[in-house]
N, C-alpha and C positions, 0 to 999 in steps of 0.2 A: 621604605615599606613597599613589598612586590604588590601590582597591580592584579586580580583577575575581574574577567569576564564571567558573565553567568549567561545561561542560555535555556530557557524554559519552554515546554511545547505540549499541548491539550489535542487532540481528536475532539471533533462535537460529541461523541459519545461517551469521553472522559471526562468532560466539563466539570460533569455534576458528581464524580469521584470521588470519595474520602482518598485523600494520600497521595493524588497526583493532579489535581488544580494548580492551576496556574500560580495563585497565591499561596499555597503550600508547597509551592517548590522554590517560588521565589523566597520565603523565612526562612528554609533550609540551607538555599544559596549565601545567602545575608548569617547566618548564624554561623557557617562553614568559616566564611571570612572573615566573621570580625575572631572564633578563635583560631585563627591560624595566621594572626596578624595579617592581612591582604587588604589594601584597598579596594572594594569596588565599584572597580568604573563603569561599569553599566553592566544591563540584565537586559538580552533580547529573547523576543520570542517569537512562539509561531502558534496561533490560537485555531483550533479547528482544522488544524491541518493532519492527516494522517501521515505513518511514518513513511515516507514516499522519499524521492529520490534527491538529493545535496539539490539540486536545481529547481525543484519547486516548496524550497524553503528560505523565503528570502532573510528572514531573522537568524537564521543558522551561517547562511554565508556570511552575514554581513558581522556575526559574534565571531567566525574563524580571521575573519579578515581584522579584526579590531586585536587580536591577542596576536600579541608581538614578543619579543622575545624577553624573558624571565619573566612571564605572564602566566596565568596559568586558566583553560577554559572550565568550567564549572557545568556542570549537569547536575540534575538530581538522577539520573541511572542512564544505564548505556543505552535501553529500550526509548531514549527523550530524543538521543541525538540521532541512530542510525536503526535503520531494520533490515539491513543485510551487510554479510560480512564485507563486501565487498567497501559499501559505503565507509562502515567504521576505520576498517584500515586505510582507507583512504583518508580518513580526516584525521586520524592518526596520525598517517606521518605530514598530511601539511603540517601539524601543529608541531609536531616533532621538527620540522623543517626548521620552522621558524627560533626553536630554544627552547620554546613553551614546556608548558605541561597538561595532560589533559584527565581528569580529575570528573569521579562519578561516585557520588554519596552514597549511593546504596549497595553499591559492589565495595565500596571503601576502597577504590585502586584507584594508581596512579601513575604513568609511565616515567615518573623520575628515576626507578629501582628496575634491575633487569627480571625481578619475581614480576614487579606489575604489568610491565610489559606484557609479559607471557599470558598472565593470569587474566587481563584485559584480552587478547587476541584468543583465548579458551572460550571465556564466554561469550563472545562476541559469534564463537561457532555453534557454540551449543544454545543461544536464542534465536539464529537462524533455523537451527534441527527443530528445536519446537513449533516455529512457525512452520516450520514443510511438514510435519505431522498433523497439525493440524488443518494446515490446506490437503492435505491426502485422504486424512478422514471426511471434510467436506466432500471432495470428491467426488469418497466410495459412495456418501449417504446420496449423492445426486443422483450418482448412477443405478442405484438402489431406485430410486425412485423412479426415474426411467422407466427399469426393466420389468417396472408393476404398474405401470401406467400411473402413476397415480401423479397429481399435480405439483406442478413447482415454479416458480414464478421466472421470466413470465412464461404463461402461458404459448405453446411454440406456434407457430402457421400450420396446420391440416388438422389441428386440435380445438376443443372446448374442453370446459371445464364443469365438471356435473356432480356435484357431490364425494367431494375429493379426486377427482378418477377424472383422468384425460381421455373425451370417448374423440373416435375420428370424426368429422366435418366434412361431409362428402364434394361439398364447391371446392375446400380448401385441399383435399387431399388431389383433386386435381390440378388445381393451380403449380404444388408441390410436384408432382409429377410431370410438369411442362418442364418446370425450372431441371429439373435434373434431365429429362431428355435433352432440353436445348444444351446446356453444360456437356452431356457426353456426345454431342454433335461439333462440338468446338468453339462454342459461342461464349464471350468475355461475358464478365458478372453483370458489366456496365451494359452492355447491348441485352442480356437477360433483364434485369430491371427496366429499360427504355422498353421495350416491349412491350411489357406486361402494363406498363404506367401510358401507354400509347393505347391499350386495349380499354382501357377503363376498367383496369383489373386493379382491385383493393387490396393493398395488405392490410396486416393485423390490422383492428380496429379504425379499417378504414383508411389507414396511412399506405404514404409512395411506397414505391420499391426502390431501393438504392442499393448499389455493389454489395455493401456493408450485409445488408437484409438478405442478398442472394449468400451469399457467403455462410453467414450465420444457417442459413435453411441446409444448404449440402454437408456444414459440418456438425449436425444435428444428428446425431446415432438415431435419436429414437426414430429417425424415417428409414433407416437402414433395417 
């Protein structure tokens, strides 16, 4: 009897999901395998982790690593293991490397047939497309909001917030104003920040200034 691996994975804000819990993907896993005859040897996971990079998913390596060959890795959908293309065919062909097979319930594909192959690497493009649409539309709505003043979290440096609407902060719009003269004078972000944190000059709510914070201020349009 062939062995697989299952491999299951929640966001904190998929916890509480109908249809993609932890436990409802592991039954699905388990019911996959007992009809398609397969033993399986274990079900790893990754709990409250978003769909982020092969490297900060330790239950995901450690499932790719365990499936050896005429094995086969198990997902409940493509969107559990990878959130860009780049990742999925990457884990693609380790698993392919290995003999395996890698197998996702809700697309019903599988890379043992050269249809799934295909049909696996299609949508693996086209869940990437929707995610860049969707970050694009965020985006426009940011910039949208920007270009009406109006608030968005957080709150930026030369600004307050006053009943939806970002009015200027006349301390902060000059602090703002140092920071970019010094920058167009030649001054590193890190010497900007010592400065200002040498002056007894307060960022936002009172916090240091650090490279990170200069940085964020000059690539901030709405001071532009």
């Amino acid at each position: 009897m062939p062995k697989a691996i299952g491999y299951i994975r929640v966001s904190t804000t998929e916890q509480a999901t109908e249809g993609v819990s932890l436990d409802a993907q592991r039954t699905k896993i388990t019911a996959w395998a007992v009809a398609n005859d397969y033993q399986l040897a274990a079900i790893y996971e990754d709990a409250g982790i978003t769909g982020t990079s092969l490297d900060k998913r330790p239950g995901l390596r450690t499932a790719i690593e365990q499936t050896g060959k005429g094995m086969a890795l198990v997902a409940y959908s493509i969107s559990r293991i990878a959130r860009s293309t780049r990742d999925m065919l990457q884990i693609a062909h380790q698993i392919q490397g290995k003999g395996a097979d890698l197998v996702s319930l809700t697309e019903k594909i599988d890379t043992t047939t050269a249809a799934g192959k295909m049909v696996f690497r299609m949508l693996a493009v086209l869940s990437e497309f929707e995610r860049d649409v969707i970050a694009e539309r965020t985006t426009g709505a940011l910039a949208h909001k920007k270009s009406k003043l109006e608030v968005y979290s957080p709150v930026p440096l030369g600004f307050e917030a006053h009943d939806g609407l970002l009015l200027r902060s006349a301390a902060e719009t000059e602090v703002v104003e140092r920071i970019r003269s010094m920058r167009s004078e030649g001054h590193s972000l890190r010497k900007i920040a010592a400065h200002l944190n040498e002056g007894g000059i307060a960022g936002k709510n009172g916090g240091k200034f650090h490279a990170s914070t200069i940085r964020a201020v000059l690539a901030n349009s709405i001071h532009r």
